[in-house]
Backbone as CSV, one residue per row, in Angstrom:
resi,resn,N_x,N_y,N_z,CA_x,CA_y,CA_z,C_x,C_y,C_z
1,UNK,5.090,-15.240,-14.281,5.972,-14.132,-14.541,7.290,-14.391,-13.795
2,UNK,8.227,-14.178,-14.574,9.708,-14.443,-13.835,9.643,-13.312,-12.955
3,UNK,10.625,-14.076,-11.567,11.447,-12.776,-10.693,11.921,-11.258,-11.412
4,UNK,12.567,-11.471,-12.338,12.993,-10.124,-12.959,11.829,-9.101,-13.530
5,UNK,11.129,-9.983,-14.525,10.094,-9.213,-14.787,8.887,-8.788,-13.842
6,UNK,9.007,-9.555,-12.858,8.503,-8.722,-11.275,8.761,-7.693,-10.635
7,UNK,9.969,-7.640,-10.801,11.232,-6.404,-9.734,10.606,-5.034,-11.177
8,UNK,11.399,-5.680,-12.288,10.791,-4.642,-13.143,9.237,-3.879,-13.479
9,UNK,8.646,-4.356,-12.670,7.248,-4.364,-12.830,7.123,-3.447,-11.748
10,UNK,7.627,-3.301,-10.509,7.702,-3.231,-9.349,8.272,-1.722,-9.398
11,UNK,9.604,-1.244,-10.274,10.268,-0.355,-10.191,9.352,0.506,-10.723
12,UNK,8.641,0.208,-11.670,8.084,0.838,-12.856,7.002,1.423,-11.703
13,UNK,6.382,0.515,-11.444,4.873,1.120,-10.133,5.565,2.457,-9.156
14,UNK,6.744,1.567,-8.751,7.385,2.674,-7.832,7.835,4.310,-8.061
15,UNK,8.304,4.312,-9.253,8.262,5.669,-10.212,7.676,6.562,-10.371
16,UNK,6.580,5.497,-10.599,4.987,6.234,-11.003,4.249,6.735,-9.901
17,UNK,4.675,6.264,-8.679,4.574,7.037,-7.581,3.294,6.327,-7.218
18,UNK,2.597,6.431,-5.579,1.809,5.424,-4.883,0.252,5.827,-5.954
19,UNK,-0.471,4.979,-6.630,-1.573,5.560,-7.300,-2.942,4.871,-6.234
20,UNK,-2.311,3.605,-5.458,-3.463,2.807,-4.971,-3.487,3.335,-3.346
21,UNK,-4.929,3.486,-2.833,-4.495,3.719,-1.779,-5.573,2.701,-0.920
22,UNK,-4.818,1.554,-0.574,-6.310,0.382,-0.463,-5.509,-0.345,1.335
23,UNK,-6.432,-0.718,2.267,-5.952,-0.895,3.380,-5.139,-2.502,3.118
24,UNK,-4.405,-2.494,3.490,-3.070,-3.647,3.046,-2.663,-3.930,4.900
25,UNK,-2.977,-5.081,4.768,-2.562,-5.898,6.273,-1.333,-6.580,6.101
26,UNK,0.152,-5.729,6.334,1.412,-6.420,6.048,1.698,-8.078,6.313
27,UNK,0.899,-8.135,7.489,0.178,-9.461,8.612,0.235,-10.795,7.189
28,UNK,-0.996,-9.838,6.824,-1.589,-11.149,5.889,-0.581,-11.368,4.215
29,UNK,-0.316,-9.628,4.227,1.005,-10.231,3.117,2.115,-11.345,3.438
30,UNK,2.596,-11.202,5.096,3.600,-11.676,5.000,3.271,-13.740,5.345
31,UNK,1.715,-14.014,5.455,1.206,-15.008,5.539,1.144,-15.426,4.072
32,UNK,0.931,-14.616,2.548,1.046,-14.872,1.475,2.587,-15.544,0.762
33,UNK,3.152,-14.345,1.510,4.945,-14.769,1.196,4.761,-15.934,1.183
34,UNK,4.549,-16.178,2.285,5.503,-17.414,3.348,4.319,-18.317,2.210
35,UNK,3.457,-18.579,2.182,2.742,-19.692,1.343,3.715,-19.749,0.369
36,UNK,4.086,-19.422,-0.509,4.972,-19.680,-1.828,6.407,-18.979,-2.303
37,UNK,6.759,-19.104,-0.280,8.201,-18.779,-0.820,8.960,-20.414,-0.772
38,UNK,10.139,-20.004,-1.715,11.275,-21.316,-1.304,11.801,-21.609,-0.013
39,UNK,11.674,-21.831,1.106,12.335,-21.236,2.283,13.663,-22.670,2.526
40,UNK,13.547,-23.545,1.498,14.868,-24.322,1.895,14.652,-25.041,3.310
41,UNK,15.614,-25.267,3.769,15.726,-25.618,4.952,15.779,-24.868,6.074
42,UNK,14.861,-23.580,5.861,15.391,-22.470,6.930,14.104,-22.569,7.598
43,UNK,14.119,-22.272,9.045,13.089,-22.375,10.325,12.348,-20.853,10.476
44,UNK,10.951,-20.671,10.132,10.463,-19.275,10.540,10.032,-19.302,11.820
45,UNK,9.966,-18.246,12.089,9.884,-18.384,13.408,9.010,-16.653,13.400
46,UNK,7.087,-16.741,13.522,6.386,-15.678,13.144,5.920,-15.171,14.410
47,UNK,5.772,-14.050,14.305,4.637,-13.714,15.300,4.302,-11.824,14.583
48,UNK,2.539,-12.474,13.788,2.083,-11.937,13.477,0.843,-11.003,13.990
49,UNK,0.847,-9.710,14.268,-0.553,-9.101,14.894,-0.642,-7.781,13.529
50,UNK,-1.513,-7.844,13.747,-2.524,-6.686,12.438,-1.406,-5.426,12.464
51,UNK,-1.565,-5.288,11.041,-0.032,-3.844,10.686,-1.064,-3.309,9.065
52,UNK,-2.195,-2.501,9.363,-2.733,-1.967,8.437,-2.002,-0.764,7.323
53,UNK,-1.619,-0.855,6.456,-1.407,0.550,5.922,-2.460,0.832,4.609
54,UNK,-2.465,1.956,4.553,-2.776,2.414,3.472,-2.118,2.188,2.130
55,UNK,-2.513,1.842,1.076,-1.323,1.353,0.150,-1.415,0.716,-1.030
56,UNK,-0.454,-0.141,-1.884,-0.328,-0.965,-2.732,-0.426,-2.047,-2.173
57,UNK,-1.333,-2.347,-2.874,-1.153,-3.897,-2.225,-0.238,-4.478,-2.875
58,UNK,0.003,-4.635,-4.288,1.320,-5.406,-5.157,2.372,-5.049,-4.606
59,UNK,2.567,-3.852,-4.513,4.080,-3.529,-3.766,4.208,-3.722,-2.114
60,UNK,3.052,-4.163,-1.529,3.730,-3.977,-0.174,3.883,-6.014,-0.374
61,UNK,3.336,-6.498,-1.296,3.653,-7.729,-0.974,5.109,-8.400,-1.517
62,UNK,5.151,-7.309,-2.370,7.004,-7.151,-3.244,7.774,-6.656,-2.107
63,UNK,7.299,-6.021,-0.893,8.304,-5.632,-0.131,8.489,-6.601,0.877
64,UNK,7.716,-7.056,1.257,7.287,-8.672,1.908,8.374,-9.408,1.604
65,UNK,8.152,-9.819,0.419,8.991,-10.896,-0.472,10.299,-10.335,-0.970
66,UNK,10.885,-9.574,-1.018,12.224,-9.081,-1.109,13.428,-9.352,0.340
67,UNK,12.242,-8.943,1.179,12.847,-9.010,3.012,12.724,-10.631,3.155
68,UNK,11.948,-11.527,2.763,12.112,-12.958,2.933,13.471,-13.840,2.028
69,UNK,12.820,-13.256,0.625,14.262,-13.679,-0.214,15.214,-13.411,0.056
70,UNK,15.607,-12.247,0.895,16.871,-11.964,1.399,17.658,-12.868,2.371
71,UNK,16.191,-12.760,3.213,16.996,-13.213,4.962,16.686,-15.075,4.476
72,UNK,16.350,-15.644,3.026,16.851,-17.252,2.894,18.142,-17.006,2.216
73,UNK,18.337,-16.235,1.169,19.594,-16.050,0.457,20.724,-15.882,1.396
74,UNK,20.798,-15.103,2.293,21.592,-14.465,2.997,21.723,-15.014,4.857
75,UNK,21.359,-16.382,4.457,21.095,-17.167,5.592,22.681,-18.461,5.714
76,UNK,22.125,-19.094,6.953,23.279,-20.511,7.160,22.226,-21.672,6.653
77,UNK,23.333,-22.662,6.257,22.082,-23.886,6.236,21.223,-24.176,7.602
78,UNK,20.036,-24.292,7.231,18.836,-24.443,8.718,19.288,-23.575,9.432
79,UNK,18.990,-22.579,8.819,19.133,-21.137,9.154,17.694,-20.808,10.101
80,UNK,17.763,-19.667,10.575,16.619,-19.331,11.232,15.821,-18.059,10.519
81,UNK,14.782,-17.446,10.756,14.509,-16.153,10.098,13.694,-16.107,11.000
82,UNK,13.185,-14.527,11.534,12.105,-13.808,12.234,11.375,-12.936,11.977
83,UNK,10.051,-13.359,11.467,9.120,-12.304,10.654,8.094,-11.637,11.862
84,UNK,7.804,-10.535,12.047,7.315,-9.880,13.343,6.459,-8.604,12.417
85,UNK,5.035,-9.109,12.587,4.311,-7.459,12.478,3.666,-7.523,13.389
86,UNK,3.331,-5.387,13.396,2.227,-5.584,14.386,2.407,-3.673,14.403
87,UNK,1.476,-2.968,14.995,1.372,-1.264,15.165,1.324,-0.810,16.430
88,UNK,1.807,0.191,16.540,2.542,0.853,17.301,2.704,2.447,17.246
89,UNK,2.040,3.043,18.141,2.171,4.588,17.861,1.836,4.929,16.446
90,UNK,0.978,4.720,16.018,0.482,4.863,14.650,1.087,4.475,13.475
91,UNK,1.958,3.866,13.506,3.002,3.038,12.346,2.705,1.773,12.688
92,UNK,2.818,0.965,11.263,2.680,-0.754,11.185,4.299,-0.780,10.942
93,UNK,4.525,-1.940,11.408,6.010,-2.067,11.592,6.130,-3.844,11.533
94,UNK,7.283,-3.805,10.382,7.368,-5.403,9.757,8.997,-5.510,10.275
95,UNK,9.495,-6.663,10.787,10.677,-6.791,11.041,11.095,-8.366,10.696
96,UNK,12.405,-8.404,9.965,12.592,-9.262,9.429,14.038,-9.729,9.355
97,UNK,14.366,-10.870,10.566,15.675,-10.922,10.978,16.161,-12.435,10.721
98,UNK,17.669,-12.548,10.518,17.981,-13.775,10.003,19.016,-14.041,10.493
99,UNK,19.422,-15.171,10.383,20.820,-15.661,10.887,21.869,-15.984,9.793
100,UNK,22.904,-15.983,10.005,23.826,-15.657,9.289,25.282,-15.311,9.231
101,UNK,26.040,-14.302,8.319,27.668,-14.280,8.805,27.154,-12.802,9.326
102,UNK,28.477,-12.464,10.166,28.334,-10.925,10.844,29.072,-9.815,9.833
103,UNK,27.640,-8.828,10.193,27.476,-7.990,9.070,28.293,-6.396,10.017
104,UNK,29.023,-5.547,9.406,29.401,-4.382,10.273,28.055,-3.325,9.697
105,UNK,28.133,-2.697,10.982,27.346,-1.363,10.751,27.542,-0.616,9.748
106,UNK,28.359,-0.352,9.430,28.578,0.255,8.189,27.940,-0.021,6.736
107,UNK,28.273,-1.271,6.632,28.069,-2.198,6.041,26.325,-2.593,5.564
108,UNK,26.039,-2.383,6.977,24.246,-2.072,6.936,23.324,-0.876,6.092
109,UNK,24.618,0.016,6.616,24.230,1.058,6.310,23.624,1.350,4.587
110,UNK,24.552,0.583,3.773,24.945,0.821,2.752,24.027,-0.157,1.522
111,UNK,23.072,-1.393,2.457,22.831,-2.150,1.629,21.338,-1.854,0.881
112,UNK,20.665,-0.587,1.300,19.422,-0.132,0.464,20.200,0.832,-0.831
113,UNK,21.268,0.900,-0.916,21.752,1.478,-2.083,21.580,0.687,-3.479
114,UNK,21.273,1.031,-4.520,21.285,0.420,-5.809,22.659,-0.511,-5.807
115,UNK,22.498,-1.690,-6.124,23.668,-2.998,-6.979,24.567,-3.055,-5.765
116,UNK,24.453,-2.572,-4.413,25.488,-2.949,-3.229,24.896,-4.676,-2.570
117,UNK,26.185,-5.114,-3.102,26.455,-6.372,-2.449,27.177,-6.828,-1.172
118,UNK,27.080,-7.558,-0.634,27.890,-7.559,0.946,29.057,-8.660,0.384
119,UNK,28.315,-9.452,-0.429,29.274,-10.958,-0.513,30.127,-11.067,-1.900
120,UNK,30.608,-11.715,-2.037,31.460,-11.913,-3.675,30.431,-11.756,-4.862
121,UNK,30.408,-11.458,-5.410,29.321,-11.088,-6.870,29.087,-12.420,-7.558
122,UNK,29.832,-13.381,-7.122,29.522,-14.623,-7.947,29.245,-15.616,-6.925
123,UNK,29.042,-15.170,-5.324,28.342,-15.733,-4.374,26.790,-16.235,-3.962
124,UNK,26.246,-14.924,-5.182,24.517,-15.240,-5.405,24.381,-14.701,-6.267
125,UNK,23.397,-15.377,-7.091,22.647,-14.453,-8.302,21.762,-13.257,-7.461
126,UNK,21.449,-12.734,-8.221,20.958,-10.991,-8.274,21.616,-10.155,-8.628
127,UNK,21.185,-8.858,-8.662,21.861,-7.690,-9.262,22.103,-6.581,-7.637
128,UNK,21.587,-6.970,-6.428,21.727,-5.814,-5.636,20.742,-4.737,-5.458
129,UNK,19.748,-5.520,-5.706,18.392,-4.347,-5.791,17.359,-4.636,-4.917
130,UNK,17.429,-6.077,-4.245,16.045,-5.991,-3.602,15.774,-5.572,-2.439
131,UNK,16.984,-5.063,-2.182,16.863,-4.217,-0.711,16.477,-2.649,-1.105
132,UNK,17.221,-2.359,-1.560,16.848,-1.156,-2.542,15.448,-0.575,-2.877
133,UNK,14.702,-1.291,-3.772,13.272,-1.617,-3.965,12.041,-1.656,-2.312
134,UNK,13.049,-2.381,-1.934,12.056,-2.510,-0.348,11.797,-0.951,0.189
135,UNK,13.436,-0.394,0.067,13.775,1.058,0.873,12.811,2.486,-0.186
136,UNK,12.978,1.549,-1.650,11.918,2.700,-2.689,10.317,2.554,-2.100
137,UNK,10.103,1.108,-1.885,8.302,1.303,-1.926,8.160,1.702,-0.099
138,UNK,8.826,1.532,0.619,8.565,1.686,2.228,8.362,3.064,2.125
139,UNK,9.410,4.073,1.480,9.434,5.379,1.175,8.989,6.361,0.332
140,UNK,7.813,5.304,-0.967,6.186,5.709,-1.144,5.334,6.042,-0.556
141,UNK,5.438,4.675,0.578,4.104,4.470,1.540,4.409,5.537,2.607
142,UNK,5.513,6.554,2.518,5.519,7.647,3.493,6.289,6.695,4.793
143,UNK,7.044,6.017,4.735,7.907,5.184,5.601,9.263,4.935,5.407
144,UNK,9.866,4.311,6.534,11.190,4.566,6.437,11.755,2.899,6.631
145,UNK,13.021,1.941,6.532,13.671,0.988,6.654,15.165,1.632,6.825
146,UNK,15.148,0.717,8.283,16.551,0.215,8.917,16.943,-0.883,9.128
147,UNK,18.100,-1.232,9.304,18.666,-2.707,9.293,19.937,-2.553,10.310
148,UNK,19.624,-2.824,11.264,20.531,-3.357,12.236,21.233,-4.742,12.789
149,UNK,22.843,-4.940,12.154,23.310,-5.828,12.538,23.282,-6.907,13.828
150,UNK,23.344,-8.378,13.809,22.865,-8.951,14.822,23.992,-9.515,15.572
151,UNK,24.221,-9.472,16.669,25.414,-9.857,17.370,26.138,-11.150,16.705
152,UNK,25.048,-12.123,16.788,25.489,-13.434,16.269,25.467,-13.635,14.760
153,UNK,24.960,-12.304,13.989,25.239,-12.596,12.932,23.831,-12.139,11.601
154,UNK,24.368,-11.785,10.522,23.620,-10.653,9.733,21.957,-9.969,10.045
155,UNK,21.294,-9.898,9.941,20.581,-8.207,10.001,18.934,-8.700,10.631
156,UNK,18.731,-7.401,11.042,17.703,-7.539,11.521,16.814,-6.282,10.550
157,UNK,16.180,-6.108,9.920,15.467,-4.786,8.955,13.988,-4.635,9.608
158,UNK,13.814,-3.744,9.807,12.512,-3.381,10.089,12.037,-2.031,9.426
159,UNK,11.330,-2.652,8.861,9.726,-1.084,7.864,8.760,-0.639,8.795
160,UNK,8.870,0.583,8.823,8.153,1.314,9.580,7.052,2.190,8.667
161,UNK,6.180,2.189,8.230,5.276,2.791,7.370,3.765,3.542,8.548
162,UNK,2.862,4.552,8.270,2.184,4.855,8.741,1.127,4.434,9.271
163,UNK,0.492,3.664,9.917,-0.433,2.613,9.778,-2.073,3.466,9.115
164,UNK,-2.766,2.561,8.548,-3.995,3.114,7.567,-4.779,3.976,9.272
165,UNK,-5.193,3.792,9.965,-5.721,4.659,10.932,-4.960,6.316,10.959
166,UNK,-3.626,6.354,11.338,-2.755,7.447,11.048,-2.960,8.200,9.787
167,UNK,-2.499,7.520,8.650,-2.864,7.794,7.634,-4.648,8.943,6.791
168,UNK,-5.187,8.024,7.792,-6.880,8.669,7.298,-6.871,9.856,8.217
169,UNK,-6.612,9.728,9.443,-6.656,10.864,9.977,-5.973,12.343,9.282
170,UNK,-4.561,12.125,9.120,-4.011,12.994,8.422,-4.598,13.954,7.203
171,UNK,-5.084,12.742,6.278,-6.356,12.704,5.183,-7.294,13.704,5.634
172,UNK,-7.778,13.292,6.606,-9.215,14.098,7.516,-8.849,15.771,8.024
173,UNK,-7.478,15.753,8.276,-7.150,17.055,8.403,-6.977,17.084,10.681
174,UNK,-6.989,15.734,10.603,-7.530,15.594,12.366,-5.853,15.829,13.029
């Protein structure tokens, strides 16, 4: 299945609102990414501990892979990237930081919006959505994404979603 007809596949689930509610280890999604992403010449640099949610599994691994495609797209040559899960006060929390040109706060602010680009429109293919998509399914799963600029240079994003323990409790009425 092509990229597009993925994203589209993806929007469509997202719409339809969360139907799956199955324990999803962001951990091991983001160990799937990384098996069959392109990563080019760029250096990961992981440190993975257990980030359970309750959830989609298709979409939390589309959200996975949107935050990776980004931070290679939006990278230097032999670039670096930093993939980090792990839970915390009852949220699983994925963070996903890259190296790159320097991004303004503002600027951050603005890039989970539909078709917002940072760079020239004929600088990368895409349409401006896969940040977008990340900020739709994080905010299914009852979670939130921020992206904070990096001194030396573009973004650091981190998903904060409920972790499946939190989650059941709530469920339970506890």
């Amino acid at each position: 299945m092509a990229l597009r007809d993925i994203q589209t596949t993806c929007v469509t689930r997202i719409h339809g609102g969360l139907t799956a509610h199955e324990e999803v280890d962001l951990a091991t999604a983001v160990e799937d990414v990384l098996d069959t992403a392109g990563l080019s010449d760029r250096r990961v640099h992981a440190t993975l501990k257990p980030a359970v949610i309750l959830g989609d599994p298709v979409l939390a691994e589309r959200l996975v892979a949107n935050l990776v495609d980004n931070a290679v797209r939006h990278n230097v040559a032999a670039g670096d990237i930093w993939i980090s899960t792990r839970t915390a006060a009852g949220s699983s929390r994925l963070t996903v930081a890259n190296t790159g040109p320097v991004i303004s706060l503002s600027d951050a602010d603005r890039i989970f919006q539909q078709f917002q680009r940072l760079s020239d429109r004929t600088a990368h293919d895409g349409f401006g959505l896969r940040l977008a998509i990340v900020a739709s399914i994080a905010a299914i799963h009852s979670g939130t994404v921020t992206a904070c600029p990096r001194s030396d240079g573009d973004l650091s994003v981190t998903v904060t979603i409920p972790s499946a323990d939190a989650t059941a409790r709530v469920r339970r009425g506890l």
